[in-house]
C-alpha positions as CSV (number, residue, x, y, z in Angstrom):
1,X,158.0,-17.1,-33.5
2,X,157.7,-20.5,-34.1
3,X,158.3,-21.6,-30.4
4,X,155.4,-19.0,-29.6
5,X,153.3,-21.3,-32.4
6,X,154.2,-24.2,-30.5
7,X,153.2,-23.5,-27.1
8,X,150.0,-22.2,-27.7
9,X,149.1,-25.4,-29.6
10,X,150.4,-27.1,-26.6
11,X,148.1,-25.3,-24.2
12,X,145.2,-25.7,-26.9
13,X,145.9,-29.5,-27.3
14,X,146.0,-29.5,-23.4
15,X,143.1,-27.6,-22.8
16,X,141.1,-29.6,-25.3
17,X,142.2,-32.8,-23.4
18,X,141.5,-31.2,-20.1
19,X,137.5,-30.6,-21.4
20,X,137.5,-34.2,-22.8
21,X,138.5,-35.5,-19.5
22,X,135.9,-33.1,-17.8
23,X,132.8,-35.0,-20.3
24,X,134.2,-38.6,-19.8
25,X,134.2,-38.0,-15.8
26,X,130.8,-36.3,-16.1
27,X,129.3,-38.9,-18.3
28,X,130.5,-41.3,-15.6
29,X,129.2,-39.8,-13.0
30,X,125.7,-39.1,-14.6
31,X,125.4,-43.0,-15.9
32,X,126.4,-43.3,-12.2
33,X,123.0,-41.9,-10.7
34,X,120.5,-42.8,-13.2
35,X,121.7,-46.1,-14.2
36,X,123.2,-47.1,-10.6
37,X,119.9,-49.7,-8.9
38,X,120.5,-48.4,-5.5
39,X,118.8,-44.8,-6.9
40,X,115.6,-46.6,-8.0
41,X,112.1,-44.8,-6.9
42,X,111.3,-46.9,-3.8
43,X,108.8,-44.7,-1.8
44,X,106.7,-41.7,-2.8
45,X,105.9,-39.0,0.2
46,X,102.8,-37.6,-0.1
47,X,102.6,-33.9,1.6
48,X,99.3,-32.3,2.1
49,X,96.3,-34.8,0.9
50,X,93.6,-35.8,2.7
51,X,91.7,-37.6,-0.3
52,X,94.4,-38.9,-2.7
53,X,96.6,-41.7,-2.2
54,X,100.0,-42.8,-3.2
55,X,98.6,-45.3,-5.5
56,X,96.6,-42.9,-7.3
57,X,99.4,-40.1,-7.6
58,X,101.5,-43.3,-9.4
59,X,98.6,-43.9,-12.0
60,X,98.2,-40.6,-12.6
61,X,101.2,-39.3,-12.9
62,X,102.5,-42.4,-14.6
63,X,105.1,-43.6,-12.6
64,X,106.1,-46.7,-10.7
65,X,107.9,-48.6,-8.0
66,X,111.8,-49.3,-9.3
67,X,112.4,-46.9,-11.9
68,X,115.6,-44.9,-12.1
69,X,114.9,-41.8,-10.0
70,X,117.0,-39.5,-12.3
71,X,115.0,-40.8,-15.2
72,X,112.0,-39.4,-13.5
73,X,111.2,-36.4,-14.8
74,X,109.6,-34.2,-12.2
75,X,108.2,-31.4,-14.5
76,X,106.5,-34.0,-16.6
77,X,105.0,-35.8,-13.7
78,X,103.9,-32.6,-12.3
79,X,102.2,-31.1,-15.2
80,X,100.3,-34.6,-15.4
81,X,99.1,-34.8,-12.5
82,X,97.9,-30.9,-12.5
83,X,95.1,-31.6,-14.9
84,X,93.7,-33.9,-12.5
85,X,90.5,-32.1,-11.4
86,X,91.0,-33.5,-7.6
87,X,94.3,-31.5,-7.5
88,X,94.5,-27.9,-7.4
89,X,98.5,-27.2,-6.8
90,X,101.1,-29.5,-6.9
91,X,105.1,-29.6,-6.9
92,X,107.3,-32.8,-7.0
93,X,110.4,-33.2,-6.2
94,X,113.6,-35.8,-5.4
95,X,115.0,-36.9,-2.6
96,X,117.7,-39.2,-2.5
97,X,118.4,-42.1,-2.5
98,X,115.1,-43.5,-3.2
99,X,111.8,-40.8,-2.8
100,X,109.8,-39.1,-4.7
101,X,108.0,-36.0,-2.4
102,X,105.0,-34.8,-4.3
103,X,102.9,-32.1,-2.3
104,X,99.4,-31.6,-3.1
105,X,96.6,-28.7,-2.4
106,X,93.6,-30.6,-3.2
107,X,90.3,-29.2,-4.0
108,X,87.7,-29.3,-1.2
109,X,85.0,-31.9,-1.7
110,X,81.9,-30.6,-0.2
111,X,79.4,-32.8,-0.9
112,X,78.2,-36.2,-2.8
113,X,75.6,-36.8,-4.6
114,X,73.4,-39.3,-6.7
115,X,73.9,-40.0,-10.1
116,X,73.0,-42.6,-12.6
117,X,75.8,-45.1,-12.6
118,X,76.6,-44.3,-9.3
119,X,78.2,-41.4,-6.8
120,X,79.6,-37.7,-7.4
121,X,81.5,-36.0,-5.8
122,X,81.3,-31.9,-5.9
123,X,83.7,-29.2,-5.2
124,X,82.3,-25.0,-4.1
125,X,81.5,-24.5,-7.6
126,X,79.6,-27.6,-8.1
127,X,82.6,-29.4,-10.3
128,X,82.7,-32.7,-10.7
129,X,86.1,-34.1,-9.4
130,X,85.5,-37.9,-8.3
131,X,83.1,-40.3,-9.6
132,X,82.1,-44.0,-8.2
133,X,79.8,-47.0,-8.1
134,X,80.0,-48.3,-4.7
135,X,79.6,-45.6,-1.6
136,X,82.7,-44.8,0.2
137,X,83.0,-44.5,3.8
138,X,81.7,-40.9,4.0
139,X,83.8,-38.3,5.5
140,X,81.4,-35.5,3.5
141,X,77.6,-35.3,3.8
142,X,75.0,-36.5,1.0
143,X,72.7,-34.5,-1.2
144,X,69.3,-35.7,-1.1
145,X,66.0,-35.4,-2.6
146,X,67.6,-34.5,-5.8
147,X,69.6,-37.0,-8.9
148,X,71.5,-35.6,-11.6
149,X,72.5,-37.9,-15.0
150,X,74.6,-37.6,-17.4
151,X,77.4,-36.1,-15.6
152,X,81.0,-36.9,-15.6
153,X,84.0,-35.8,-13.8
154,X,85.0,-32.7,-15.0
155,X,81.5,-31.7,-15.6
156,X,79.7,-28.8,-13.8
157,X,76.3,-29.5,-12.1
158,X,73.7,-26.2,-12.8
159,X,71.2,-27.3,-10.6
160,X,70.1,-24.2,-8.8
161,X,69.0,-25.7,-5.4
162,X,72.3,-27.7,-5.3
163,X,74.8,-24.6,-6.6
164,X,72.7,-22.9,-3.4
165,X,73.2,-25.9,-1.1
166,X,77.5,-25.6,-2.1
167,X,77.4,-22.3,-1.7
168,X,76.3,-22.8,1.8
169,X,78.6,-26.1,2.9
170,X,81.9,-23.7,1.7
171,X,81.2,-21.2,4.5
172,X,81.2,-24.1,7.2
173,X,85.2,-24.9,8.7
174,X,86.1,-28.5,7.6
175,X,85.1,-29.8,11.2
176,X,81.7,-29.0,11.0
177,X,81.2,-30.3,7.3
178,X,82.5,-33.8,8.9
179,X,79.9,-33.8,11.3
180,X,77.3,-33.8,8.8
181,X,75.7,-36.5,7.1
182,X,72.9,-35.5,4.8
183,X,72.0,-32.5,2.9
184,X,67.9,-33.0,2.3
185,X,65.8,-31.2,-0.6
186,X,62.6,-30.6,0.9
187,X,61.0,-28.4,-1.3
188,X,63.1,-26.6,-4.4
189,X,63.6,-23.7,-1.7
190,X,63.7,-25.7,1.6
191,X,66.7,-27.7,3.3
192,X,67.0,-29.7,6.0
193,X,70.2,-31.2,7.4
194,X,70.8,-33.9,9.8
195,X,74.0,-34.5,12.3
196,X,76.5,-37.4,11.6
197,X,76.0,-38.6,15.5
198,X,74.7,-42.1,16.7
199,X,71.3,-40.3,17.0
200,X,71.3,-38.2,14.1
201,X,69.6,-34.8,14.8
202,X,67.3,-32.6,12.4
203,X,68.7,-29.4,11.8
204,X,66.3,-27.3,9.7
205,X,68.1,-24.7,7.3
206,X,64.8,-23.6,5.9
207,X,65.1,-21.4,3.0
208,X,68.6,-20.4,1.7
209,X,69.4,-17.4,3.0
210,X,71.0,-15.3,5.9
211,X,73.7,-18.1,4.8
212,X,76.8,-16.4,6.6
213,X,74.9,-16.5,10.1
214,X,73.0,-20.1,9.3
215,X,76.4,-21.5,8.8
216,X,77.8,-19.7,12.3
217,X,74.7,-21.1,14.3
218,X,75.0,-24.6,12.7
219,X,78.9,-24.6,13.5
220,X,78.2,-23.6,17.2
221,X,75.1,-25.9,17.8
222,X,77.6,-29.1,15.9
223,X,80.2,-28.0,18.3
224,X,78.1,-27.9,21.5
225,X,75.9,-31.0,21.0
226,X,78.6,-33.4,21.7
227,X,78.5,-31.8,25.7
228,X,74.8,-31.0,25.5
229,X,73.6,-33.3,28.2
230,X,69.8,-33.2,26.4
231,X,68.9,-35.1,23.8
232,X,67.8,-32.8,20.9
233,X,65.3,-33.7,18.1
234,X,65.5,-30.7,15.9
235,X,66.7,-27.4,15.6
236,X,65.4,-24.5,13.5
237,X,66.9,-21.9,11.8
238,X,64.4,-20.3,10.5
239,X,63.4,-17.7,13.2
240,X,65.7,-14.7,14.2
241,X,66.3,-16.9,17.9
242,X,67.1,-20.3,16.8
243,X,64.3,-23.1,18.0
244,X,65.3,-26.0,19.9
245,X,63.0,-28.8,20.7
246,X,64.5,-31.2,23.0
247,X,63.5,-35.0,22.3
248,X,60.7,-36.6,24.9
């Protein structure tokens, strides 16, 4: 019996030292990664943004250049950087030795307009996402003819004419919206547009309505002026048959 005793506090004592072993090499092997420099955050791959940069993921998400990649903690930078406003999914993930891959579904800019410290930037449902002083090279058209103040990102814009004018710019394809450089207020109920080309063309959306085929006939005329061997001064929406007058 007591031989039985003996063994089995052999293969306990050996057991034990087997799971101690198992920690220590573990531990090693952990301090390994996150403490080793060659596993230091050296690049970050951005996957899907047009508008966003590297440089702004790192502010936002509170990370930089050199720290321990396994220290990174990919949840946390991920839930921070989904309450930015600019960002409407994200995921982040590591890739070793040295990257950090954060892909990003951003929300769609449609349109910028005036405020008073500077510029705004509006998404479909007329929410603020970016804010500046100084224009930036404009890849979406302007609102004119109308100023809001007051505002700040995050904030939502219930100007009727320019919740109309959104509603409008989310039905074009992104290629179209590019091709557009000003949204003008006319009257509260009146809208022109004009093209982002050399010579920039007048395209008269009149009164907001018939939106869905307004927004087909601007995307074909965008697409066909570039070939259109005539130089055009205006187009009108307004009618049934669309009016084109053709510059002297």
């Amino acid at each position: 019996m007591a031989v039985i005793k003996r063994r089995r506090r052999r293969r306990s004592l050996g057991r034990l030292f087997r799971g101690l072993v198992f920690l220590v090499v573990s531990a090693m092997v952990l301090g390994f990664f996150v403490y080793v420099p060659f596993f230091t955050l050296s690049e970050i791959k951005l996957v899907g943004a047009k508008y966003l940069t590297a440089e702004d993921v790192m502010k936002v998400g509170d990370i930089y250049m050199g720290e321990p990649l396994f220290q990174l903690e990919t949840d946390v930078v991920q839930s921070r950087l989904s309450k930015d406003l600019r960002i409407e999914e994200v995921s982040v993930r590591r890739h070793l030795p040295h990257t950090l891959e954060v892909k990003i579904k951003e929300r769609r800019p449609l349109a910028t307009v005036v405020c008073d410290y500077g510029y705004l930037d509006l998404d479909r449902n007329g929410t603020i996402i970016d804010s500046y002083k100084s224009l930036k090279t404009m890849q979406i058209p302007m609102i004119t003819g109308a100023a809001v103040r007051d505002l700040y990102i995050g904030d939502t814009v219930e100007d009727e004419t320019i919740k109309k004018i959104l509603d409008f710019l989310q039905r074009l394809n992104e290629e179209t919206l590019n091709r557009l450089s000003e949204i003008a207020i006319v009257e509260a109920d009146y809208i022109v547009m004009y093209s982002a080309t050399e010579r920039p063309v007048q395209i008269r959306i009149g009164k907001m309505e018939r939106l869905d085929e307004k927004a087909r006939l601007t995307e074909d005329f965008l697409r066909d002026l570039e070939t259109n061997p005539h130089p055009v001064e205006y187009v009108d929406f307004n009618y049934t048959a669309p009016f084109i007058k053709l510059a002297e």
